[in-house]
N, C-alpha and C positions, 0 to 999 in steps of 0.2 A: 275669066279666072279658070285655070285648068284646076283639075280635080287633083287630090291627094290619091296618090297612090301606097304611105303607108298608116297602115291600120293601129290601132290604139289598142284596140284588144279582139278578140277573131271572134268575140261574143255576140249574138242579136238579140239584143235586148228590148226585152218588152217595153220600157219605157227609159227615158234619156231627160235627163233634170237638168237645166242650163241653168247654173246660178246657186250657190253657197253660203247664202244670205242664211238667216235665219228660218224665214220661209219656205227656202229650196229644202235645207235639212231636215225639215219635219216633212215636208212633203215626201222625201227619199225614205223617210223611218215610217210612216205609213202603208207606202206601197209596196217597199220592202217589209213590212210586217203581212204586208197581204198575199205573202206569197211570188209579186212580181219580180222578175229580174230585173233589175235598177242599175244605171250609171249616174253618177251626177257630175258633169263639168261647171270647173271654176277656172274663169284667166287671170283672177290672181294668183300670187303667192300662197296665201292662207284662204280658210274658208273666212266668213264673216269681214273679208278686206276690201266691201261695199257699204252700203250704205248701211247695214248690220252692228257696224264696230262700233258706232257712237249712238248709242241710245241710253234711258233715261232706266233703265232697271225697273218700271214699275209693271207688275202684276197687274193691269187694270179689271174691273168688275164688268165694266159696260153700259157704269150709271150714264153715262152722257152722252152715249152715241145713239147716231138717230134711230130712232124708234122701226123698227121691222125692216131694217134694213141688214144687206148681207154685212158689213161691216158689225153689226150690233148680234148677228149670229154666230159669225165667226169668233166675237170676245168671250164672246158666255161662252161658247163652247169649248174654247181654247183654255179659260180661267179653269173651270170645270176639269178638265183630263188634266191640266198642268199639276193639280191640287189630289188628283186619284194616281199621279204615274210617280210624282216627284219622289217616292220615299223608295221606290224599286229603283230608280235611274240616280238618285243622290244625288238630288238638284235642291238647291236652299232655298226658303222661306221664310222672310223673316214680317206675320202679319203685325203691322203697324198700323195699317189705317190710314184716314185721308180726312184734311178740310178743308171743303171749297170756303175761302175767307174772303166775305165782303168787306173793301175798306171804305166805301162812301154808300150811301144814302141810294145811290143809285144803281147799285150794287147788292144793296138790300133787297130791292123792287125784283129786283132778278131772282133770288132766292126760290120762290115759290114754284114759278114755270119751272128750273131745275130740279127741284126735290119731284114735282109731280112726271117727269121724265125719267129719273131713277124709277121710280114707283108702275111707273109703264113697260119700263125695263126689265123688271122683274127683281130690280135692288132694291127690297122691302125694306132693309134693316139700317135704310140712311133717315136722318131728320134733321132740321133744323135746329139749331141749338144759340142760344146768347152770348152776349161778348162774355159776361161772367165765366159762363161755363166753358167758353173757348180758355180763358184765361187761367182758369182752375189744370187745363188739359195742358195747357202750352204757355206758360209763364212767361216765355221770353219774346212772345209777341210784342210787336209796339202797342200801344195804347191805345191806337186809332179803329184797332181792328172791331166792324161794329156785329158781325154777327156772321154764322158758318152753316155749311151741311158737312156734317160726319158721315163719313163711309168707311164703315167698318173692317168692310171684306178687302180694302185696296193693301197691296202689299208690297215688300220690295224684294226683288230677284237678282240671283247675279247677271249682270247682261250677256255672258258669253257662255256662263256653262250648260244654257240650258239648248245650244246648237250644237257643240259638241258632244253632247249627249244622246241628240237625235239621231245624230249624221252616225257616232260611234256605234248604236245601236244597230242602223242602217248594215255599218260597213260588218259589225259582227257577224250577222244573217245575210249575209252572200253581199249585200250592194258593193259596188265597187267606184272610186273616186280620183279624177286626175283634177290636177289644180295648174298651174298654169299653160293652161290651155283654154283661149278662145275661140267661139263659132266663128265663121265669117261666113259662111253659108251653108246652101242643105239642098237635096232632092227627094221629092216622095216619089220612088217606081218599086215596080213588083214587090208592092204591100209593106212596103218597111222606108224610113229615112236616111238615108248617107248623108250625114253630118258631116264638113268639111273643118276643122280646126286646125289652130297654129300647130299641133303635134300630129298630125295625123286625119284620119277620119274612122267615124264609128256609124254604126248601123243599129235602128230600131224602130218596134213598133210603133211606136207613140214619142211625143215627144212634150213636155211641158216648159215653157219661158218662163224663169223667173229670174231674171235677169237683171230686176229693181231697176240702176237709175239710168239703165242700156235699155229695158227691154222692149221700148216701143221703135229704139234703131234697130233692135235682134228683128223683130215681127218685119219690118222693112227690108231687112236683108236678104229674109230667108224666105218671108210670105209676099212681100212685095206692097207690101199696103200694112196700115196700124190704126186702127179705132180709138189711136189716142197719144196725145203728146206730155213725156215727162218733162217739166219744168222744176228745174231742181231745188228745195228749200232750204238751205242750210241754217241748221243751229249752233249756236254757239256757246258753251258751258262753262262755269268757272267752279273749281274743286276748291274747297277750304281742307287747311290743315282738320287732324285728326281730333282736335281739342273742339273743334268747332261742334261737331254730334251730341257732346250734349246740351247744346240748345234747342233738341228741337227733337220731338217724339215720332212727330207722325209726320206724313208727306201734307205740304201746304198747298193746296193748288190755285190758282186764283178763278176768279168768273169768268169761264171761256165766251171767246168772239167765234164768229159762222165760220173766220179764216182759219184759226188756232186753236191749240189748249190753252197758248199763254205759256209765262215763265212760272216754273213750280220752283221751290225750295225742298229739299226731300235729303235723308240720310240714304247712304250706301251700303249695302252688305259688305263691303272693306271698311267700315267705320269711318269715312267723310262726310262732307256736307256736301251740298252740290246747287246750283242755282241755275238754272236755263231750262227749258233752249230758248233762243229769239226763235222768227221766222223770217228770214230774209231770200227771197225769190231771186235767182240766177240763172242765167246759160252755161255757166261751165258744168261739167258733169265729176269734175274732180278737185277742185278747188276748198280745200277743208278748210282754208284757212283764218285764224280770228284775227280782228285787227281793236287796238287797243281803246277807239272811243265805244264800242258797243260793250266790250267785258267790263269798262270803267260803268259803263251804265246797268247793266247785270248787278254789278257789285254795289251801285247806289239803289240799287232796287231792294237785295235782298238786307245791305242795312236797313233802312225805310221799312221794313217788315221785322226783323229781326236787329232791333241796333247793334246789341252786343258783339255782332260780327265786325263792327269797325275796325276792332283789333286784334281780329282775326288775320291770320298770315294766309294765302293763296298757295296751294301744294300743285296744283296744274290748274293747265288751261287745254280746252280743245273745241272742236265743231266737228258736224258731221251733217252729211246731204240726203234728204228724205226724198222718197220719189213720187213729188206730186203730181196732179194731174190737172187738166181744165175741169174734172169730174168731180165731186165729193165722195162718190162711190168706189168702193174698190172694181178695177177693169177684170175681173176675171172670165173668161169663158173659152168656150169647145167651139174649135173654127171645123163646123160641118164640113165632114169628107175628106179634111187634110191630116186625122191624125196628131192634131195640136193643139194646145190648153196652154193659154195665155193667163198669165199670173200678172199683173199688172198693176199699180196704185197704191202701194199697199202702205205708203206713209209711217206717222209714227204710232200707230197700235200694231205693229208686226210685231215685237215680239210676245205681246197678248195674245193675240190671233193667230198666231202659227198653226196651231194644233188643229184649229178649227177649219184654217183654211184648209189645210192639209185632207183632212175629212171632207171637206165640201168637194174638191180637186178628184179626190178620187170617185167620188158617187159620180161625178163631171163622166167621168170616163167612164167607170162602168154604163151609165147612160146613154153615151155617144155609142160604145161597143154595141149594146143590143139595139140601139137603132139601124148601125148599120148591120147589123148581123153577124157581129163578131164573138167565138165563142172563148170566153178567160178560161185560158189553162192551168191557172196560179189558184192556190188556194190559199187563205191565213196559217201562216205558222204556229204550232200548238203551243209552243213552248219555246218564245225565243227568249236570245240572251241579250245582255244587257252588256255596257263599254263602262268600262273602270276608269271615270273622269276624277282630275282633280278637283279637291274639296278648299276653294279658296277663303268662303262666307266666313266672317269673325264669329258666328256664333256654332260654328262646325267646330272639331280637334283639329288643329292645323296642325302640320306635318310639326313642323317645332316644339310642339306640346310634348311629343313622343319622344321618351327616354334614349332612343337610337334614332335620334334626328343625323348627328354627324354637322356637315361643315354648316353654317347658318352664312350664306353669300352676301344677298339684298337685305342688311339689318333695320333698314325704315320696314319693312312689308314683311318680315320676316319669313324669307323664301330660302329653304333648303336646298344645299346642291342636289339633294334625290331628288327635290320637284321637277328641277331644272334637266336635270337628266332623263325624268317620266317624263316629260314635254317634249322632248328632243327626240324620240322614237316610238315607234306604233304607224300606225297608216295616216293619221293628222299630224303625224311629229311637225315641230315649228320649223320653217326655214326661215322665219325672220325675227326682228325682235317681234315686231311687233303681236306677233303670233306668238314669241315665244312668254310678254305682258298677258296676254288675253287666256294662257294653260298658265299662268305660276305666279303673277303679281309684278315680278320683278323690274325695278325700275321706276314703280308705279309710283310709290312714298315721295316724304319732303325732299331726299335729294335728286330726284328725278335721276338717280345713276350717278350723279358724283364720285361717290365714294366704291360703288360695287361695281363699274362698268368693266374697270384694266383685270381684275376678277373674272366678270363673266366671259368676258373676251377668249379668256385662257380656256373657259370649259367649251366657248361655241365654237372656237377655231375649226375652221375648213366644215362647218355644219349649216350655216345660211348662205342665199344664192347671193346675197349680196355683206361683203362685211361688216362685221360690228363698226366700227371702226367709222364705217360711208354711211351706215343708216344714223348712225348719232352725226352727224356732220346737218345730214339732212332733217 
């Protein structure tokens, strides 16, 4: 493969972030708080248009993951900073809480070993509780449910504002971000990497993979060798109409197996229900797709726990691909001598973890640096700024609330043409829908775009690389 000969940007950057996930943007809003000079490449369209975009919005605590494991430090510490930074960066929170719900006998037996796992965790303020007092909490349970652990501290999050947030911060303070643009490969000479991508090539000190459900074919490409194979696991979700929330208080979660969490039932910060994920192991790496005997099962599941959802109506359906590994641990580490930190494994507690890995990622490097004898020229910024992300969560002021709302577009999600238009420009502005759903709601509701599409169409014209028009087709 010949080398690119044009450049992306004339900049050499201390460090180069391959991947837009959620992970990659706190990793970018860290080190760009540290003072480093930061890029982050993404070959999608939008950031979060990997394995990021379909997750479950839950805040998790750390009660169940394994015990002194990086996995179980990276949650604490991710939970911890999400809970100290959210009110400067105007990310929602909505604590609701959690019960793990035995429904058989032998489900009970389990209880114990779990609560005493929380308790080693350092999640002192979870217990044991009876169906009684499940039932007292959660009324609409089925009948069968025989006993729970409450966890108090679990909460629910938007799933996307809390990467735009990062990343916006990031780009505030000098980082800089191109998006569709892929690696295909790299050299390390005379102390820095040439990065070869679909747009060009870029140049930097250091370089961090996270690349989620690519990034152990990125390590093969560019390193030549990978300490480990993604094996993709897709979930599959079914959204209930907006009626359906109030059935149900807090996130359910069921007695997790060594493979899974299991399927949870859990309310949305947009005011849904929600029931999944499965876990279903595959080879494609892009394959999102649900097929209708697994959702019909989903959905006879979270009747069976919740009856009154029977006559509940379905507002969407979706999956999304987690990047598992042969490991249960997350793949992270500093490949001695090359300059490179592999992000790897990072499943469904990334967007828990973020923060933390992010923190661990850089200590990675500073480490690697003074082993080889590298002196940082970056120091922490005193006083950085912050990105004015949209406020989507139902228990925020949504734009509509405001007296000078103007045109109301998307009337199921109630999305203002201002949103739509704040989404549409800035340095993340959306080039798709999809991205234009994930900054503003829109489309999201019971008509899935029925009735607001020939609408939005009018305000997106000539603004996404692909047309409204083709992406609702598809």
């Amino acid at each position: 493969m010949t080398e690119q000969t044009q450049t992306l940007s004339n900049e050499l950057f201390d460090v180069v972030i391959i991947g837009a996930g959620i992970v990659g943007c706190a990793i970018a809003r860290r080190f760009t708080l540290e003072g480093a000079k930061v890029a982050i490449l993404e070959k999608g369209t939008e950031i979060l248009d990997g394995a990021s975009k379909a997750n479950s919005a839950i805040l998790h605590t750390a009660f169940d993951a394994p015990p002194d494991s990086l996995e179980h430090s990276c949650i604490r510490e991710g939970y911890h900073e999400y809970l100290k930074i959210r009110h400067d960066l105007g990310l929602p929170l909505d604590e609701i809480g959690a019960y793990v719900v035995a429904w058989s006998d032998e489900e009970v037996a389990k209880l114990d070993s779990i609560l005493a796992k929380a308790h080693k965790n350092d999640v002192t303020d979870t217990k044991i509780i009876t169906a009684d007092e499940l039932r007292r909490n959660e009324p609409n349970l089925a009948e069968h449910a025989k006993a729970a652990i409450s966890i108090p501290g679990e909460s629910i999050i938007d799933p996307w504002s809390a990467a735009y947030a990062y990343l916006g911060q990031a780009l505030e303070n000098g980082a800089e971000v191109f998006r569709s643009c892929a690696v295909t490969t790299g050299k390390y000479r005379q102390n820095h990497w040439k990065l070869d991508t679909s747009r060009g090539f870029i140049k930097a000190r250091h370089v961090i993979n996270s690349a989620g459900l690519y990034g152990d074919l990125l390590d093969q490409a560019v390193l030549g060798t990978s300490d480990f194979k993604i094996t993709p696991r897709k979930g599959q979700f079914v959204v209930y109409d907006k009626a359906a929330a109030k059935l149900l208080k807090a996130v359910i979660l069921p007695v997790p197996s060594s493979r899974t969490k299991g399927v949870v039932l859990f309310r949305t910060v947009f005011g849904n229900l929600v029931v999944g994920p499965t876990a279903e192991d595959q080879e494609s790496r892009s394959d999102a797709s649900t097929d209708k005997k697994t959702l019909q099962m989903l959905m006879a599941s979270a009747t069976e726990k919740i009856p009154a959802l029977q006559t509940m109506p379905v507002t969407a359906i979706y999956a999304g691909l987690r990047p598992a590994t042969e490991f249960s641990e997350y793949q992270i580490r500093a490949h001695k001598g090359q300059h490179w930190i592999t992000v790897g494994g990072i499943r469904s507690t990334g967007l828990s973890a973020a923060l933390g890995i992010a923190n661990y990622v850089f200590k990675l490097y500073k480490a690697s640096c003074v082993e080889e004898g590298i002196i940082l020229d970056h120091s922490p910024i005193s006083e950085p700024k912050v990105a004015d992300i949209a406020v989507l969560a139902e228990s925020s002021e949504r734009d509509w609330q405001k007296h000078d709302h103007g045109e109301i577009v998307c009337h199921c999600e109630l999305v203002t043409r201002r949103e739509i238009e704040k989404a549409l420009t800035g340095p993340l502005a959306a080039r798709s829908l999809q991205g234009l759903k994930r900054q503003s709601r829109v489309t999201m509701g019971r008509c899935q775009g029925f009735f607001c599409a020939g609408r939005l169409g009018e305000i997106v014209q000539d603004r996404f690389e692909v047309p409204l028009s083709e992406e609702i087709k598809t």
